[in-house]
N, C-alpha and C positions, 0 to 999 in steps of 0.2 A: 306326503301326507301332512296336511294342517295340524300344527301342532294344539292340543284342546288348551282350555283355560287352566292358570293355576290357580287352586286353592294352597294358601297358608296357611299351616295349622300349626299352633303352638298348643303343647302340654304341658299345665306344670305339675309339679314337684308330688304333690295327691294324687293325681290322676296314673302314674308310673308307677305307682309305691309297691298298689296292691293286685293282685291277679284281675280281681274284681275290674280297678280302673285301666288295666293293662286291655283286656277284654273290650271293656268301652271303647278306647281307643281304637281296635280293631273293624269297629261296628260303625264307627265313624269315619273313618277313611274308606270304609267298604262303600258307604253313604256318598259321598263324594263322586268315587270311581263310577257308581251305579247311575251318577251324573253328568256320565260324561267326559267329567275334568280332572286334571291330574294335581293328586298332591304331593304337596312336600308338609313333610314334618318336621318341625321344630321341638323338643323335649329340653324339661330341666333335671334336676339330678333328684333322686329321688327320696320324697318326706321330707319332715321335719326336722330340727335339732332331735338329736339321740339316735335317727334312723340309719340302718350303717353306713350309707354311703351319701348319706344330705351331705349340704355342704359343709355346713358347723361342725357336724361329728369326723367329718375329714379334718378341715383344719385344726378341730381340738387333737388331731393325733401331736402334731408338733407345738400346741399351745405351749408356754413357758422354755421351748427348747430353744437353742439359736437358730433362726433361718433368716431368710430375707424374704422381698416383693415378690423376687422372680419366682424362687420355690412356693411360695406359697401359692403363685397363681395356678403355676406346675398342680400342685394338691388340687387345688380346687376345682381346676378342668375336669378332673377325671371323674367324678360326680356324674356330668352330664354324660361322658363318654360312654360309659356307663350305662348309663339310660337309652342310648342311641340302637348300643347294640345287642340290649334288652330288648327294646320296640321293635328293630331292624326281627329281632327272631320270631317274635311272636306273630307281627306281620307275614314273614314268610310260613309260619304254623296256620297259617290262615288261608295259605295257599297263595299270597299274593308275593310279588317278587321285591321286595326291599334292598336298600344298602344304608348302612349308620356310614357316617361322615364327621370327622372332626370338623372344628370350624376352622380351621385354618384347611382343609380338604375340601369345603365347601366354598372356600374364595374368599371368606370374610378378612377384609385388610383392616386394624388401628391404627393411633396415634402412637402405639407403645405404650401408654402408662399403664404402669401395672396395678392391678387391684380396680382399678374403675376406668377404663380405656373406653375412647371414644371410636366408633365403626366411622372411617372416612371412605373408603369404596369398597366395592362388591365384584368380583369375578367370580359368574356364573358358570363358565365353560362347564365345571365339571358337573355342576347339579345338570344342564340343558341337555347335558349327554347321557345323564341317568336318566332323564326323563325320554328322552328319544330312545333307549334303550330299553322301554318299556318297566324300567325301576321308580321305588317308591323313595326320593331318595331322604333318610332322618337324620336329622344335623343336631348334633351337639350343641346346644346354647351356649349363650351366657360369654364366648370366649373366640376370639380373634389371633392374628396375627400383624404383630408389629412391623415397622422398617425393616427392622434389626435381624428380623425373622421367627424372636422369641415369643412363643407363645404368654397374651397379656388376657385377664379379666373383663367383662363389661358394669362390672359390681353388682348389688344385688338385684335378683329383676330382671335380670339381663338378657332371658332367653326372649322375651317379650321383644324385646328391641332388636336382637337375630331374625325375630319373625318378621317383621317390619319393615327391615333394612333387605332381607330376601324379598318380601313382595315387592319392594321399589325398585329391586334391581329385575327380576323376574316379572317388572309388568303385571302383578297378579292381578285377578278377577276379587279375591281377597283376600284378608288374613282374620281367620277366625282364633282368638284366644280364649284356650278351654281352661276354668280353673274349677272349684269344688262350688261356687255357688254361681247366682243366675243370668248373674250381668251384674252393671255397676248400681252401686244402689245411690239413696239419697242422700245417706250418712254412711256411718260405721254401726251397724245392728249390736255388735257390741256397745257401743255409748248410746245408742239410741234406740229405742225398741220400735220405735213409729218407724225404720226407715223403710222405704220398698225400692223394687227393682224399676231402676229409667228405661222406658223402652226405648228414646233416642237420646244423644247426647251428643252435643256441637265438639269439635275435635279441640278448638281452643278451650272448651268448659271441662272437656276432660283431661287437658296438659295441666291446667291451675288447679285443678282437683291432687292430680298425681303429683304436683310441685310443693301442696300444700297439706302434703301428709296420707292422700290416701293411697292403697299400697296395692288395688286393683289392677294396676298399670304401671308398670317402668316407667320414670317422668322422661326418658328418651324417646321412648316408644310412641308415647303418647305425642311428643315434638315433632318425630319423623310425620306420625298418620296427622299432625298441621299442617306441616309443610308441604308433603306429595300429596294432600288429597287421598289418601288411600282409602280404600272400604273395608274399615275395621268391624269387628262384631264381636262381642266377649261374650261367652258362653257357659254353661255348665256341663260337664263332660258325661256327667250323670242322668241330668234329665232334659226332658223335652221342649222345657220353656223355650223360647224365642233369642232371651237376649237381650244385648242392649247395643244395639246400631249406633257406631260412631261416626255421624255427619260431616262432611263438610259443612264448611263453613259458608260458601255459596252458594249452595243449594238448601238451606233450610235456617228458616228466623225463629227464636225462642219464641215461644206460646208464653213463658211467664217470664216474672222478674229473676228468680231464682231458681237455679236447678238443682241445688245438693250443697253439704254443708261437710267441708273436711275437717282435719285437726291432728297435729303433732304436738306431742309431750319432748319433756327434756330438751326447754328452751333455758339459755341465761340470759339475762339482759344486762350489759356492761354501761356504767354511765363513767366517761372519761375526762377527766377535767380540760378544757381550753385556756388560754391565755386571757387575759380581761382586754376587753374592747369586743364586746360582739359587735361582728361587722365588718374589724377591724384586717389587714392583711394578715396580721400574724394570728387573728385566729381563723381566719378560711385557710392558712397555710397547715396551721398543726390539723384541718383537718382532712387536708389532703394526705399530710405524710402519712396519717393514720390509716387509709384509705389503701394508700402505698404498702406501708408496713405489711397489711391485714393480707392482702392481695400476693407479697412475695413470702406471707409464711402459709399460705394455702388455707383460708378463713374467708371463707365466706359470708359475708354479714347481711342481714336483712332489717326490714324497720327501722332502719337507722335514720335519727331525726337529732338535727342544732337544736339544744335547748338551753337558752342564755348562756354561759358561760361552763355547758357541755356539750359533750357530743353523746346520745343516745343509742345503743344500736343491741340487739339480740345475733347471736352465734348458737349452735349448738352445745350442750354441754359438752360435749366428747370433745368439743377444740377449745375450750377457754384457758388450756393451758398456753396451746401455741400465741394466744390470743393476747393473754398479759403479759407475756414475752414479749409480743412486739409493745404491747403499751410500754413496758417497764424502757424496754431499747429507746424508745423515743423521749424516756423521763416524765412521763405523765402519769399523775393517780388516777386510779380508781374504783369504783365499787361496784360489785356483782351481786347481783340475787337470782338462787338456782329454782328450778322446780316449777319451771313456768309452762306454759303450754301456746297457741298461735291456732285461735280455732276461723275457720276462713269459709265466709259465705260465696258461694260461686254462682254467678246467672248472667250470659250476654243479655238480657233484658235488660239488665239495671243500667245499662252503662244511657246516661243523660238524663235521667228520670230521677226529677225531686223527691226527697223525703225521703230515701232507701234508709239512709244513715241515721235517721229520726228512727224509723221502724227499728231499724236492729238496736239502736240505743234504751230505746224504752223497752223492748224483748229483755235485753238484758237487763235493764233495773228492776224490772218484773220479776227477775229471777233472783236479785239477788245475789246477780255476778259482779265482781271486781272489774272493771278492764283498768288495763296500765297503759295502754298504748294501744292505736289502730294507726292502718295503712289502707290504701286502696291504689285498684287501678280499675281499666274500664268495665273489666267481668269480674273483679274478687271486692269484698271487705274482710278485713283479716282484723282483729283484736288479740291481746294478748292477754292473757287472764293469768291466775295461779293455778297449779295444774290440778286442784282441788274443783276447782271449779267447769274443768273443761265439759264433763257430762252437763251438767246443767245449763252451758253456755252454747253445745251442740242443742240440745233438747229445745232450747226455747226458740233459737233462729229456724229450726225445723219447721218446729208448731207455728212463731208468726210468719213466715212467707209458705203456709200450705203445703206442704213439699210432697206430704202423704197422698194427696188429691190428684 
C-alpha cells in the first residue's frame, strides 16, 4: 500500500490548555484524515506562565533551589510530555488510534546543549512504523536527544522547530502551525493596532521577522522552512481563516517593498573604547579580540559599528553582565545605556531600490522618534530607538510603507 502524504501539525501551548482547544485539535486532525493524509502531531506543553504544567510554572518549582542545565531541561520536557499523552487520549476518545512519543522516541537527535540545543538529524523509523501501523503518532516538542544520550532543550519556541525538522525528515506535503490567532501579521497588534493578517510570506521575510523579535515562529523554524523549501502555513486553531502561506523563495517575488514590521525590547548598547589610531593595527586588533572575547563568553552582539576611536555594538540586557566581563578581561572601558529597543522593517522588495532608507528616515522624524543607530541587509532595516519610543517607531514604518493595504 502507498503510503499517503504527511501532514505536520504543530499545537501550541493555547490550543492544549483548554477542553475547548483540546476538541479543536481533534476536529482538525479528523480534517486531515478525511483528506486522505496521514498526520503527525507535534504539541507544546500547556498555557501560559501560572498554568500548572507551562513551562515557567514548572521551572519555577526549583527557581532559587540548586539545580543545574541538565535537570532543569529534565523539568521542562515534561511540560510537553505531558501534552502528548493528553492529546494521544483525547484522540483516541475520538475514536481514532494515536501514540504520544517523547522526542527522543521520535528520533529527534541534538547537539547536546542544554537549554537551547540545536536538532542535527532525524530518525524517523519509529514515527514511519506508527504511521504504517495505522497510528496518529503526537510527539512531544520542544526537546531532543544529545551524543551523550541525555535528554537536551530546544529553548523557547521549540516545538515549532520539531515540527519542521519532522516535515524535513518525513518528506511532508506540509507543516501546518496552529497557534490562538490567524497567521503572521504585519506587526505586533499589540504595538500596533493597523496590523492585519499576511496571507503569503517569503520564508527568508519570515526568518528576519522571527530573528528580529517577533515571536510568531521559532527563528529555527523559520531557518529550517529557508533552507528545505518546506510548505509552511500558520494557522489559527480556532477559526477558519486561511492563514498565512509561507513561500519559497523561488517560487514567488514580493508584490511590495515592505512586508511587516518587527521589534524586540530590552536592548543595551555598549560603546567600548579602542586604542587611538583609527585604522591603525592595534585598533582593528582590540577589535578583534573583542569579537573573540564576546564569542567565548556566549554574547552575541548585533549592530556593532567602528566609531572613531570606539567600537559600537548592542547585546541583550540579560548578557551585559557576561559582556563587561569580557570587556573589563581585555582592560578596556566602557559605557552602557539600558532600555533600548531594535524595531526592524522586513520586505525582499527593498533589497536594491533607492530611497527605502530616506522613506523610513523621514517616518521616523515624522514621529518624533530618536534612532541611535541603524543597520541593514538585503530584506531588513533595523533602527534602534529608546524603548519608549518603540510603539511609535512600529506605528509609523507601518503607515509609511502601506502594510494595512
Amino acid at each position: 500500500m502507498t503510503q499517503r502524504p504527511v501532514i505536520v501539525m504543530k499545537f501550541g501551548g493555547t490550543s492544549v490548555a483548554t477542553p475547548e482547544g483540546r476538541s479543536a485539535i481533534g476536529r482538525r486532525v479528523t480534517e486531515v484524515i478525511e483528506l486522505e493524509k496521514s498526520p503527525v502531531v507535534v504539541v507544546s506543553a500547556m498555557g501560559r506562565t501560572g498554568a500548572p504544567y507551562a513551562t515557567d510554572t514548572l521551572l519555577g518549582l526549583v527557581h532559587g533551589l540548586p539545580s543545574d542545565q541538565r535537570e532543569r531541561d529534565l523539568l521542562a520536557s515534561t511540560g510537553e510530555v505531558i501534552s502528548a499523552v493528553v492529546i494521544a487520549h483525547e484522540l483516541r476518545a475520538d475514536g481514532l488510534m494515536a501514540r504520544a512519543l517523547s522526542g527522543s522516541e521520535a528520533g529527534i537527535g541534538t547537539d547536546g546543549v542544554y537549554e537551547n540545543a540545536q536538532i542535527t538529524e532525524v530518525f524517523p523509523a519509529a514515527l514511519l512504523q506508527s504511521i504504517a501501523e495505522g497510528f496518529i503518532p503526537v510527539v512531544a516538542g520542544f526537546q531532543g536527544v544529545g551524543p551523550d544520550g541525555r535528554l537536551t532543550t530546544l529553548g523557547r519556541g521549540g516545538s515549532d522547530t520539531t515540527a519542521c525538522a519532522l516535515g524535513v525528515a518525513l518528506n511532508a506535503e506540509a507543516v501546518e502551525i496552529y497557534t490562538d490567532v490567524d497567521g503572521v501579521m504585519t506587526a505586533d497588534p499589540r504595538t500596533c493596532t493597523d496590523a492585519v493578517v499576511l496571507d503569503v510570506i517569503r520564508a527568508d521575510e519570515l526568518f528576519q521577522m522571527a530573528r528580529s523579535g517577533s515571536q510568531v515562529v521559532h527563528t529555527p523554524a523559520a531557518e529550517l522552512a529557508l533552507a528545505s523549501g518546506l510548505a509552511v502555513r500558520v494557522r489559527n486553531t480556532y477559526t477558519e481563516h486561511p492563514g498565512t502561506l509561507v513561500a519559497d523563495i523561488s517560487a514567488y517575488s514580493p508584490k511590495a517593498l515592505a512586508t511587516a514590521v518587527s521589534h524586540v525590547g530590552g536592548i543595551a548598547r555598549v560603546r567600548a573604547a579602542l586604542p587611538a589610531g583609527e585604522g591603525s593595527l592595534a585598533h582593528m586588533g582590540a577589535q578583534a579580540h573583542i569579537y573573540r572575547a564576546m564569542a567565548d563568553s556566549g554574547v552575541s552582539l548585533d549592530m556593532f559599528t567602528p566609531v572613531g576611536e570606539s567600537l559600537i555594538f548592542t547585546v541583550p540586557e540579560g548578557d551585559l553582565n557576561r559582556a563587561g566581563s569580557a570587556l573589563d578581561g581585555l582592560g578596556l572601558s566602557h559605557e552602557v545605556r539600558k532600555g533600548l529597543a531594535k524595531v526592524t522593517l522586513v520586505g525582499a522588495g527593498m533589497h536594491g531600490v533607492p530611497g527605502v532608507m530616506a522613506r523610513v528616515a523621514e517616518a521616523l522624524y515624522a514621529a518624533q522618534v530618536t534612532v541611535l543607530q541603524t543597520a541593514d541587509s538585503h530584506t531588513t532595516i533595523s533602527v534602534l530607538v529608546p524603548g519608549e519610543h518603540t510603539g511609535a517607531a512600529v506605528s509609523a514604518l507601518h503607515e509609511a510603507f502601506d502594510l494595512t493595504d
